[in-house]
C-alpha positions in Angstrom: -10.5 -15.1 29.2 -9.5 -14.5 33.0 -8.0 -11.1 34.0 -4.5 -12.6 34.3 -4.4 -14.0 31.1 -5.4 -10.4 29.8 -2.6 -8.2 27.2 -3.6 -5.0 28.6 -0.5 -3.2 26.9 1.4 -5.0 24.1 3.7 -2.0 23.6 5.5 -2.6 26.9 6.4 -6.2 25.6 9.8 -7.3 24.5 9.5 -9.0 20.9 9.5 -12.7 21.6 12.4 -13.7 19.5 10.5 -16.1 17.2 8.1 -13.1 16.4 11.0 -11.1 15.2 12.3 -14.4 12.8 9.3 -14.5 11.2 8.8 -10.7 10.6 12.2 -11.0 8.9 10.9 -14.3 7.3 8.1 -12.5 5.6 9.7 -9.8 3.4 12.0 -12.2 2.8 9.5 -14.0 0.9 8.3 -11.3 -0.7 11.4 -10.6 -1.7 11.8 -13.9 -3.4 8.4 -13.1 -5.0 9.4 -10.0 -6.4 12.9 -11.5 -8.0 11.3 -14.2 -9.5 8.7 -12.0 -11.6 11.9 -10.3 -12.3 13.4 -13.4 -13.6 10.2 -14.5 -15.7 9.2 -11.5 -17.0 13.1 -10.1 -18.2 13.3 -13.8 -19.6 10.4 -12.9 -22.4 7.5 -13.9 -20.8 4.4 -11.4 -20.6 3.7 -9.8 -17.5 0.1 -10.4 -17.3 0.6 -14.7 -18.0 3.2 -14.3 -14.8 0.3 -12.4 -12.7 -2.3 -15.0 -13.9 -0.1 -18.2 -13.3 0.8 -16.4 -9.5 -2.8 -15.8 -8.7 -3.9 -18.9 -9.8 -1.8 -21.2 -7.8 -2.8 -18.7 -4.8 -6.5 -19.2 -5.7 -6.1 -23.4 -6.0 -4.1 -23.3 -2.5 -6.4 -21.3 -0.9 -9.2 -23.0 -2.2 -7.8 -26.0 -0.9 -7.0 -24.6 2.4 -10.1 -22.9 2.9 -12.1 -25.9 1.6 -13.9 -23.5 -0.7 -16.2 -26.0 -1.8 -17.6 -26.8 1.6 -16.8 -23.4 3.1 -19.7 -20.9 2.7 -18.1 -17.9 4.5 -15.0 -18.2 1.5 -18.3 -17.2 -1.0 -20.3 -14.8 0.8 -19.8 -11.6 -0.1 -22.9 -8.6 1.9 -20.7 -5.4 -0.6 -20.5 -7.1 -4.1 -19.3 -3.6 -5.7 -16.7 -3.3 -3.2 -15.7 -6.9 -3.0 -15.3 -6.8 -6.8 -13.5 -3.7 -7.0 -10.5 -4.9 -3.9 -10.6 -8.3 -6.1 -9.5 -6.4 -9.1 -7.2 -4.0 -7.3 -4.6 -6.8 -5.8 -3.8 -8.1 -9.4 -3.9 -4.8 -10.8 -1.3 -3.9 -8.5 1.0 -6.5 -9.4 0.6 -6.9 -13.2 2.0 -3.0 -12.6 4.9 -3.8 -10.4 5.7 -6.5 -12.9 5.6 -4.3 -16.0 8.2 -2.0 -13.8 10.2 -4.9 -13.1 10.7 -5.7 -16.7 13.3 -2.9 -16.5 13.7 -1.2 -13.4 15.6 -2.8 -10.9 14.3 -4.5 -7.7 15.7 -1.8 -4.9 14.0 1.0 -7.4 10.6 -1.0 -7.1 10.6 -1.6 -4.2 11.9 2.1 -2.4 8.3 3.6 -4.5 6.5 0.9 -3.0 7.4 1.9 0.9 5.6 4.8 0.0 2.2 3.2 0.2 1.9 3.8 4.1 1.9 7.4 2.8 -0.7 6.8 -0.1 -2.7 5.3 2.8 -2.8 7.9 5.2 -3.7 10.9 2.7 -6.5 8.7 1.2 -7.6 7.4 4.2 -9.2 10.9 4.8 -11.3 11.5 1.5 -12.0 7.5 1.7 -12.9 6.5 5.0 -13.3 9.4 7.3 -10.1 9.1 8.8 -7.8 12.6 8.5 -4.4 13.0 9.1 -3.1 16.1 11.3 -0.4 18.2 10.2 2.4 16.3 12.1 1.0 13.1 9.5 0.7 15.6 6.6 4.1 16.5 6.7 5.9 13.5 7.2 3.6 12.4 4.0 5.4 15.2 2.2 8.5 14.4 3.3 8.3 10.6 1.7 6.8 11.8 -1.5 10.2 13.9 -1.9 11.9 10.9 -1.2 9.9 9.5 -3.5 10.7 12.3 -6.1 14.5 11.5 -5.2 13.9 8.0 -6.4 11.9 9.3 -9.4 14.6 11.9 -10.6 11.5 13.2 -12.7 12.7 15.7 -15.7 16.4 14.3 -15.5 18.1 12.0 -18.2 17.7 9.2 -15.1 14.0 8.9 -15.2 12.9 6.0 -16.4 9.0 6.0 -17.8 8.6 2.0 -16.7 8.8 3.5 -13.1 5.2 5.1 -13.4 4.1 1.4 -13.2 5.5 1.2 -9.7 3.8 4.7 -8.8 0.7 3.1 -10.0 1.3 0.0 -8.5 2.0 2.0 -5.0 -1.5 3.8 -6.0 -3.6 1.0 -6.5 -2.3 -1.2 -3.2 -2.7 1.9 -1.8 -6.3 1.6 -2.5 -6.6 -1.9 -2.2 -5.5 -1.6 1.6 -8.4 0.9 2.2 -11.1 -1.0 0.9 -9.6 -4.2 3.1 -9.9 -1.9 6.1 -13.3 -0.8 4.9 -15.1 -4.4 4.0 -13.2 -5.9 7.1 -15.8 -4.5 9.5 -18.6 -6.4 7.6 -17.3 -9.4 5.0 -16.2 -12.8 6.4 -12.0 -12.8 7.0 -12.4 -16.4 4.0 -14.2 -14.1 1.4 -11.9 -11.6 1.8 -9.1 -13.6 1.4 -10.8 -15.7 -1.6 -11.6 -13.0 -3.8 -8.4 -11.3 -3.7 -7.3 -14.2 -6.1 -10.2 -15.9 -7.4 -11.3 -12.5 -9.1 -8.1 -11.7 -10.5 -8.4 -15.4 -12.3 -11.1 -15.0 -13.9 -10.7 -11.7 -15.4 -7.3 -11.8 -16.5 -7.5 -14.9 -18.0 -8.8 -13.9 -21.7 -5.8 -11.2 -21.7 -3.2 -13.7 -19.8 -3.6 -16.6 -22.4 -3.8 -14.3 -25.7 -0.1 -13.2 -24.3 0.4 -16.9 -23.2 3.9 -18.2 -23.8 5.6 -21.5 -22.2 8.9 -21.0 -21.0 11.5 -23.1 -22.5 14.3 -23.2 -19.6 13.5 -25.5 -16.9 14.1 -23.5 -14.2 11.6 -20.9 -16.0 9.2 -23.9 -15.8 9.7 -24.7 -12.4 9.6 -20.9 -11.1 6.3 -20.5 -13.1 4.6 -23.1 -11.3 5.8 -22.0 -8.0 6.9 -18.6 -7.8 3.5 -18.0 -6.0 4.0 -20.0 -2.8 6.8 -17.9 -1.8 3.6 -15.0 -1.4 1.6 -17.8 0.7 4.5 -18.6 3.0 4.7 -14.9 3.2 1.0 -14.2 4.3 1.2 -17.3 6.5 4.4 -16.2 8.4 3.0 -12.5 8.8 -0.4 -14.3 10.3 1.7 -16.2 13.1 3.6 -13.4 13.8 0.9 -11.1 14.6 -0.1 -14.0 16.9 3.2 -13.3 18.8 3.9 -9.5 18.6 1.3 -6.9 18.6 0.8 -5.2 14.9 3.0 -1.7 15.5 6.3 -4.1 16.5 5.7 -6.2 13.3 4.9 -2.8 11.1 8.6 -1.4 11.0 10.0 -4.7 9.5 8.5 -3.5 6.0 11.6 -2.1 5.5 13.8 -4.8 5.7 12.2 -5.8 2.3 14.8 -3.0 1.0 17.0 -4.7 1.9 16.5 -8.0 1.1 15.6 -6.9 -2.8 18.9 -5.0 -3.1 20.8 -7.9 -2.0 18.8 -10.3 -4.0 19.0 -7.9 -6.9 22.9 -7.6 -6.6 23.1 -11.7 -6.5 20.8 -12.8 -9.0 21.1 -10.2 -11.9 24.1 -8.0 -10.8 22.3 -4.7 -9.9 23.5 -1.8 -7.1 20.9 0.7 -6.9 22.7 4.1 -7.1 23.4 7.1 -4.6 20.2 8.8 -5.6 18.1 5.5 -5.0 19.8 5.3 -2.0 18.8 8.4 -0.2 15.2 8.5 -2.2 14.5 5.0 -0.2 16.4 6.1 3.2 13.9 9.3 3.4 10.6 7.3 2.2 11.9 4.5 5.5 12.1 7.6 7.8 8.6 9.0 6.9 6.6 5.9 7.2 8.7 5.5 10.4 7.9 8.5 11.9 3.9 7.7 10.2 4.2 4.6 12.7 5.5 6.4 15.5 2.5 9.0 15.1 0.0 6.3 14.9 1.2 4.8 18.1 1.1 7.5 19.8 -2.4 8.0 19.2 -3.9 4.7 19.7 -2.2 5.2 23.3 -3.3 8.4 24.1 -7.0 7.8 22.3 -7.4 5.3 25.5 -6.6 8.7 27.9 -7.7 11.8 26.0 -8.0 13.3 22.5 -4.8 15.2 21.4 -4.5 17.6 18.3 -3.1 15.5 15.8 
């Protein structure tokens, strides 16, 4: 690449207006996601059939995409333990955050889920090396009291289904570690491969003992499909980090609040309440500030180390 055609500094950058669309466009889609588990599942069918129909139509596209069959880099796998476990964690994660949804409403999910930026950073030290300075430490506080807001822990308000989100937010949490970790030496196909294809074949034996067809045809319908809205998701997120560098695309997670509470007040009639309200708006201002922090020392880890 010549020097002209060089991005030296992505942060001074306006947002090309496309980029910012399809940030939108991508929690958007999980959104959609999200609601219809909450559909399926509140509807009487088992949470672990949903998961395994989702993952499998994610497997078979990507398969398809990918050209497994001809593609060696989708197979190859150098950390087999490692590989397995990540494989495991992604539908893990979401057979959890459908169990919540079965009663919990979407905006409740989804304000203990914008924690995981938190989860993240704490375990990023024991896991990887990588320790957070006080500044990070306390703004991780700071969400997990939002978090606690949310929660209501002790109260006649807290529900038990929303330890399956906590989980849920525990196990991505994990599951985005080991990404980080295995991205340095597995192929980017194997990496996205195995995040379905192991989830299919070990949920299936569980998934078809709870096996139920949907009798409704738009239960049918969203069954078969429901997982595409994820694909369109990951695609959109892939071309927008094309366009905009990763910290302008990071802060757009938290649009996904807003999309659920909307799409939870259309489609089944929810409001989250005051308490939910402020829980979520102190978790958004902690992984903010998170972002903020990790900007600020990428840039000055190009000039010279600061105390963190």
């Amino acid at each position: 690449m010549s020097p002209q055609n060089t991005r030296t500094d992505v942060d001074s950058e306006a947002m090309p207006p496309v980029a910012l669309a399809l940030s939108l466009g991508v929690f958007l889609m999980f959104a959609l996601l999200d609601t219809s588990a909450k559909y399926l599942v509140t509807s009487g069918l088992a949470a672990i059939f949903v998961v395994w129909c989702r993952f499998a139509l994610q497997a078979l596209l990507q398969a398809v995409i990918s050209r497994a069959w001809a593609n060696a880099d989708a197979w190859r796998m150098r950390n087999v333990p490692l590989q397995l476990v990540r494989g495991i964690a992604l539908p893990v994660t979401t057979l959890l955050n459908f169990k919540a949804l079965e009663t919990l409403q979407l905006a409740q999910t989804v304000s203990v889920f914008l924690s995981s930026p938190m989860m993240v950073t704490a375990l990023a030290g024991p896991l990887l090396g990588e320790w957070a300075g006080p500044r990070r430490w306390a703004a991780i506080m700071v969400g997990f009291v939002g978090v606690l807001v949310v929660v209501r822990p002790g109260t006649a308000m807290f529900d038990p289904a929303i330890l399956y989100s906590i989980s849920a937010t525990l196990v991505y949490a994990i599951y985005s570690i080991l990404t980080r970790k295995l991205a340095g030496t597995e192929t980017e196909a194997s990496l996205v491969f195995y995040s379905s294809f192991f989830g299919v074949v070990l949920l299936a034996p569980f998934a078809w003992v709870s096996a139920s067809m949907p009798d409704r045809p738009l239960d049918v319908v969203l069954l078969c499909v429901f997982g595409i809205f994820g694909m369109i998701g990951h695609t959109m997120f892939i071309k927008a980090s094309r366009l905009a560098s990763a910290p302008k695309i990071a802060p757009f997670v938290y649009s996904q609040l807003l999309w659920m509470t909307l799409l939870g007040f259309i489609v089944f009639g929810d409001f989250p309440d005051w308490w939910t309200i402020l829980g979520a708006a102190i978790i958004c201002a902690s992984g903010l500030y998170l972002m903020y922090r990790e900007r600020v020392l990428r840039l000055a880890r190009s000039a010279a180390p600061i105390e963190r």
